[in-house]
N, C-alpha and C positions, 0 to 999 in steps of 0.2 A: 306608532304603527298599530292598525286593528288586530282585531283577533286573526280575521281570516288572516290578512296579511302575514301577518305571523306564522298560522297552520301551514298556509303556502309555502314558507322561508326555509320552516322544520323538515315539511319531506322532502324538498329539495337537497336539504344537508344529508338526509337520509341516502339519499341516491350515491353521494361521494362513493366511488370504487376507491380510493387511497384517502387517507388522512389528510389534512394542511398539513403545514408546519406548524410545529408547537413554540417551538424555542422563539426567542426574541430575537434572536438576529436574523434564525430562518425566515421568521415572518416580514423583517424588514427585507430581506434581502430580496422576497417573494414580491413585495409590493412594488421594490427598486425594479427588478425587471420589469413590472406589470405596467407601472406608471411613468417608467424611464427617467426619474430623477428626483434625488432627495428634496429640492423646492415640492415639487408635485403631490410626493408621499407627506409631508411638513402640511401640507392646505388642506390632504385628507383627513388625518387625523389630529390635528389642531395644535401642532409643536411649529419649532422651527427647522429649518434645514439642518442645522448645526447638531441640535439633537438628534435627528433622525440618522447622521454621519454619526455619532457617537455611539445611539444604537447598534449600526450596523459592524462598528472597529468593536465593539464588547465593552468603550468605555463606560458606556451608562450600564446595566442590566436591568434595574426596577424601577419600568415607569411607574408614575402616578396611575391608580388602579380604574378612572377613568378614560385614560389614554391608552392604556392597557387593553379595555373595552374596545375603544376605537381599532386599533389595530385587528384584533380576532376578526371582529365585524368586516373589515376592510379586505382581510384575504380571507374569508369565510363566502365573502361578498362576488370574489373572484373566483374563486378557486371551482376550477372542471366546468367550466362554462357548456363544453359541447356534451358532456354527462347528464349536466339538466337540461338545457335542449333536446335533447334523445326522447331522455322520459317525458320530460312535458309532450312531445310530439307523439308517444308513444301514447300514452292517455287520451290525447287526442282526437287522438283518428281511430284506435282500437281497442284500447284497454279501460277507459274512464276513470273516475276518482274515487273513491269509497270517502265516506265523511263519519266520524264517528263524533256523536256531541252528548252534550245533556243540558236541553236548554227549554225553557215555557213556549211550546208551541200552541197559538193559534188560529183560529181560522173562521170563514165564515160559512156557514152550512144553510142549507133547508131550515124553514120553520117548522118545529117539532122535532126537532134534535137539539144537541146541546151542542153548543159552537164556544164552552168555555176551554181556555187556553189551560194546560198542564204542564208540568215538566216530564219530560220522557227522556227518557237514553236509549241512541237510536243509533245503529250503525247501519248505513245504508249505502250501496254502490248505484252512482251515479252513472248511468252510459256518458260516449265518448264527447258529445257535442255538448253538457254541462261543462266536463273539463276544459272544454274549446272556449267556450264562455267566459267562465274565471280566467284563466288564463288572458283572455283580449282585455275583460275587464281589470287586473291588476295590472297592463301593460299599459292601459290608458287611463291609470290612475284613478280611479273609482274608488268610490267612498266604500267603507263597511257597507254602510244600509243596502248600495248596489250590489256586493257581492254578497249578503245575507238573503237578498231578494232571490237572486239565480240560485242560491242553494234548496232555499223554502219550495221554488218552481221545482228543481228535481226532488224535493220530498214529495213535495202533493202528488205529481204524476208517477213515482216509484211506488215511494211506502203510500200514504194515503190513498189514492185510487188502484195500484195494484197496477200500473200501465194499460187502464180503459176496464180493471173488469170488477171495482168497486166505489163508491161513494163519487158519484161520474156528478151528483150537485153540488159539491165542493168547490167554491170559485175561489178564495185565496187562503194561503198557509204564511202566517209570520214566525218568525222565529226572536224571541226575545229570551232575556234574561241570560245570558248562555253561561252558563258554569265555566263548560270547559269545548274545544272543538279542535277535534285533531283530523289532517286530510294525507291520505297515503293513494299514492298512485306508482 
């Protein structure tokens, strides 16, 4: 999974109004509802049915700690669906995304400036039709570079140009090297 991918993943979980289930049997049990049948829950996270019944009776307790992974992931995956929908639609249409990174941004400028790339740490709030963007874009599957692009677009027109009232010869912003990029909406 990319970075953005990822960032996306984070504030989502942040949104949860209640916890998952922690416990192992909750989690199966959560999955059992979710997928309606131990086969189903078994193909998700790469056991067998049989296991995933035993999970659920208390005979097993300690999976294997990559299955273990699978599982969190799996009701982490599911879990307040209509929670993240809200916000994401809420970002949307009126609240936007804030992006905070530290990553080698560059660009291309006018001759007689300097168009070399730096690393900067930039916390910067995107309006709502960026968020709209990311959001279609990780829905149709877009690569990083695609969602790096639509980020770079709402820096250059936010922070770099100031929304029309500075550095208006600026034709593209990249974002490379990225340390780190966290997205809160």
């Amino acid at each position: 999974m990319s970075e953005i991918h990822e960032a996306i993943e984070r504030a989502d979980r942040e949104s949860f109004t209640r916890e998952p289930p922690k416990t192992l049997k909750g989690q199966i049990g959560y999955l059992l509802k979710q997928l309606g049948s131990a086969k189903a829950v078994a193909q998700e996270i790469g056991v067998t049915a049989d296991s995933v019944n035993r999970y659920r009776r208390g005979a097993r307790k300690h999976p294997r700690a990559d299955v273990a992974a699978k599982i969190d992931n799996a009701v982490r995956a599911r879990w307040q669906p209509l929670v993240r929908k809200r916000r994401q639609r809420q970002a949307a249409t009126t609240g936007g995304i804030t992006v905070e990174t530290r990553a080698r941004f560059g660009y291309t400028a006018p001759v007689g400036t300097t168009d070399d790339g730096r690393f900067r740490r930039l916390t910067v709030h995107l309006p709502p039709d960026y968020a709209q963007r990311l959001f279609d874009a990780r829905d149709a599957g877009a690569s990083d570079q695609q969602m790096r692009g639509i980020i770079a677009e709402g820096f250059k027109e936010v922070y770099f140009q100031d929304n029309g009232g500075r550095a208006m010869g600026l034709s593209d912003v990249a974002i490379n090297d990225i340390d780190y990029l966290d997205l809160d909406y």
